[in-house]
PAZAPA-4460 file (N, C-alpha, C; in steps of 0.05 Angstrom, whole numbers, plus 32768, in hexadecimal, padded with zeros to 4 digits):
% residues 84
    n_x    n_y    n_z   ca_x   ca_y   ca_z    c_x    c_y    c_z   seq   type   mol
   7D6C   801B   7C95   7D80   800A   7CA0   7D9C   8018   7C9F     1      X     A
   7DA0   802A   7C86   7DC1   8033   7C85   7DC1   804F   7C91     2      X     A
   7DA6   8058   7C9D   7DA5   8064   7CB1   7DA9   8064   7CC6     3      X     A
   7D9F   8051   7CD2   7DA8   8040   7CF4   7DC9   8040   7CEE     4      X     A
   7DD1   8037   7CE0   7DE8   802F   7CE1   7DF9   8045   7CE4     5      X     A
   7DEE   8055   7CD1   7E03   8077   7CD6   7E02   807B   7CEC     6      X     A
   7DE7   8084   7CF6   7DE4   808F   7D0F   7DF1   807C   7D25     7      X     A
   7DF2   8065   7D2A   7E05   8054   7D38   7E25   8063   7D38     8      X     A
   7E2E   8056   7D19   7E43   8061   7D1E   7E4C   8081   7D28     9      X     A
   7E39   808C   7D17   7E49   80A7   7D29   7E47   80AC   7D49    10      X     A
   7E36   80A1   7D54   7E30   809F   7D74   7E43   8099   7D7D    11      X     A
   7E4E   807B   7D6E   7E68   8071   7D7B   7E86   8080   7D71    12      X     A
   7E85   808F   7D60   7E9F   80A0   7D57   7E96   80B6   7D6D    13      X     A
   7E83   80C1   7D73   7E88   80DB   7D8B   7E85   80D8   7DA7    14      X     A
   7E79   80BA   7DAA   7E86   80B8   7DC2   7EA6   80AA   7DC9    15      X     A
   7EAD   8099   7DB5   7ECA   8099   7DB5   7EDD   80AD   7DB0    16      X     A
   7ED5   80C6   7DAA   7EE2   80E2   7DAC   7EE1   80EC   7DC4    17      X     A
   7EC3   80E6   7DD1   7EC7   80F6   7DEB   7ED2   80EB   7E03    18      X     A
   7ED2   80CE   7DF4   7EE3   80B5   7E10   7F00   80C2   7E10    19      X     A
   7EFE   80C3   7DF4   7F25   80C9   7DEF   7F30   80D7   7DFD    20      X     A
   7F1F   80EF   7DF6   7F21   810A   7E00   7F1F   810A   7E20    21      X     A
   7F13   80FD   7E2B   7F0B   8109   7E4D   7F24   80F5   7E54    22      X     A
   7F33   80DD   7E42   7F4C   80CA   7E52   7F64   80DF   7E56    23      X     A
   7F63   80EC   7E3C   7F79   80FD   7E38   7F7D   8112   7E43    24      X     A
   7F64   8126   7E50   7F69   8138   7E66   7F6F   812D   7E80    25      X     A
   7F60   8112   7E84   7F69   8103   7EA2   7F86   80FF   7EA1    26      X     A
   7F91   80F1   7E8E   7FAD   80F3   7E8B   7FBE   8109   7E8D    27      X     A
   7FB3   8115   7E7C   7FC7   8135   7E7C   7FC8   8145   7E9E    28      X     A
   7FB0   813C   7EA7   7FB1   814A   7ECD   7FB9   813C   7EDD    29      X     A
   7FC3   8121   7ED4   7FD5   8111   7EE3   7FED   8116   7EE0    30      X     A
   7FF6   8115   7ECC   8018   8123   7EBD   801B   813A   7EC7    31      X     A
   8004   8153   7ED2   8003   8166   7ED4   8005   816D   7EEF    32      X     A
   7FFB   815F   7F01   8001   815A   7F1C   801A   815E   7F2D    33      X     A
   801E   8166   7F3B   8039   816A   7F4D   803B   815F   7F67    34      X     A
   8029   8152   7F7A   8025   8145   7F88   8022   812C   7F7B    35      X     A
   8026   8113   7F97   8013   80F9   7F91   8031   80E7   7FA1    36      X     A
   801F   80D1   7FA1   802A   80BD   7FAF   8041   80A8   7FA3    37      X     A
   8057   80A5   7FA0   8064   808D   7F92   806A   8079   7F9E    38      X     A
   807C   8065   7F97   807A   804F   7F9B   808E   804A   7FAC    39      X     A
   80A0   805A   7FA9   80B8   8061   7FB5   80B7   8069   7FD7    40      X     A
   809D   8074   7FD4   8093   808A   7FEF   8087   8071   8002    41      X     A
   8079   806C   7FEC   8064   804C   7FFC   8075   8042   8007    42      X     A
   808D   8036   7FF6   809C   8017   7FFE   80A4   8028   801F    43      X     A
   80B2   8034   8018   80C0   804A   802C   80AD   8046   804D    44      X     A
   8099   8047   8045   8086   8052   8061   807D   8036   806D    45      X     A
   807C   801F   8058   8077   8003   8059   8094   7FFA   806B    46      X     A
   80B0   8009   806A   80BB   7FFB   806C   80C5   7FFF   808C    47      X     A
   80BC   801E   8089   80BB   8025   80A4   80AB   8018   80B7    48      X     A
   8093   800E   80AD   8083   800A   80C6   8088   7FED   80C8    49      X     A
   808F   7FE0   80B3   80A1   7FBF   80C0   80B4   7FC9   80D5    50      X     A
   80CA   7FD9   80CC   80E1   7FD9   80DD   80D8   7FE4   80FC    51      X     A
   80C6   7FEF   80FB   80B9   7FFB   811D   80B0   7FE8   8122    52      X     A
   8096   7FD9   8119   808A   7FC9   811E   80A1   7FB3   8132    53      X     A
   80C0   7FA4   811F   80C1   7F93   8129   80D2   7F9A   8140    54      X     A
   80DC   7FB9   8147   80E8   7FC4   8158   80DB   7FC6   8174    55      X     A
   80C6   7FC1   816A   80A7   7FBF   818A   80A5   7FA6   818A    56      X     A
   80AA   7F92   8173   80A1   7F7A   817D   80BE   7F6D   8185    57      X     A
   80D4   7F75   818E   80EF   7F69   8195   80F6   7F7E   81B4    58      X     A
   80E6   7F92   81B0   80E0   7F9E   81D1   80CF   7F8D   81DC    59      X     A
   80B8   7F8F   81D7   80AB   7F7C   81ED   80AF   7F64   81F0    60      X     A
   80C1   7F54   81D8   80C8   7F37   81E4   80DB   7F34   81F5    61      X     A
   80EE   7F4A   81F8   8105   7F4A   820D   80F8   7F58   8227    62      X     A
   80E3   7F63   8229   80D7   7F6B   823A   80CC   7F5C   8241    63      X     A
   80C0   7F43   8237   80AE   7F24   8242   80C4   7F16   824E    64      X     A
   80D7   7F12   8246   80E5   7EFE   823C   80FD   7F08   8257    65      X     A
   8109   7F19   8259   8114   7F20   8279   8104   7F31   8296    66      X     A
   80ED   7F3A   828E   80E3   7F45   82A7   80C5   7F37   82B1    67      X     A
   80B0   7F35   82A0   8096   7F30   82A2   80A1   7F04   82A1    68      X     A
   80A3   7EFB   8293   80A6   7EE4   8290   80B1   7ED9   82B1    69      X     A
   80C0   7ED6   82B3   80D9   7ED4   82D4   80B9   7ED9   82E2    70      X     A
   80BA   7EF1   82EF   80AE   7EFC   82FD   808B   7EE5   82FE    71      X     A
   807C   7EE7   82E8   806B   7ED6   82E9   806C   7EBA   82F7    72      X     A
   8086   7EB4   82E4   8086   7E91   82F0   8090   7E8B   8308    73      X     A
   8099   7EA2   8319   80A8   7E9D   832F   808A   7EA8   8340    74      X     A
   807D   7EB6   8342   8061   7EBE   8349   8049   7EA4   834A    75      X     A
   8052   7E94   8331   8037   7E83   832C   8044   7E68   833E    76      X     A
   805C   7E65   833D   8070   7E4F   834B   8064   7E52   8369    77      X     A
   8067   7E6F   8373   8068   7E73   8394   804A   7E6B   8391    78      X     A
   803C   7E6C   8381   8012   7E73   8389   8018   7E4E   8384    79      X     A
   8012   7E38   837C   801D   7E28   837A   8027   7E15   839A    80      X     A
   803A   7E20   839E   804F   7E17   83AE   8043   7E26   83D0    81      X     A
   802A   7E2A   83D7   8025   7E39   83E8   801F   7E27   83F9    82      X     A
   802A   7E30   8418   8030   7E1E   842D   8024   7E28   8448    83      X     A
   800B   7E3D   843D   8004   7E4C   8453   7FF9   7E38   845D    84      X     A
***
C-alpha cells in the first residue's frame, strides 16, 4: 500500500516538473518573440474598417438618395401614367 502511494506520488511530482517546465519555455518564447499582434494594432484595423465601411455606406446613400431614387420614381410614375 505505502508503495502505491510512493509511486503515485512521485508520478505526480515529475509530471508536475515537466508541466512546469514545458509552461516556462512556452513563456520564455513568447517574451522572446519580436513579432505578434497587439491590441493596439487590432483596435487600429477595427477602426479603420468602421470608418471605410461607413464612408461607402454615406456614398451610396447620397448616391440613392440624389440620382438612382428621382430617376426611378419619375420612370415608375411615367410606366403608371401611360397614355399610349
Amino acid at each position: 500500500m505505502m508503495k502505491k502511494i510512493n509511486e503515485t506520488m512521485n508520478h505526480m511530482t515529475v509530471t508536475a516538473y515537466v508541466k512546469g517546465n514545458q509552461m516556462k519555455n512556452k513563456v520564455a518564447d513568447i517574451l522572446r518573440r519580436k513579432e505578434g499582434e497587439g491590441f493596439v494594432d487590432t483596435a487600429l484595423k477595427i477602426l479603420i474598417s468602421v470608418v471605410v465601411g461607413a464612408l461607402l455606406l454615406a456614398g451610396l446613400y447620397t448616391l440613392f438618395k440624389d440620382n438612382i431614387l428621382p430617376t426611378l420614381t419619375q420612370r415608375i410614375t411615367n410606366l403608371f401614367n401611360y397614355r399610349g
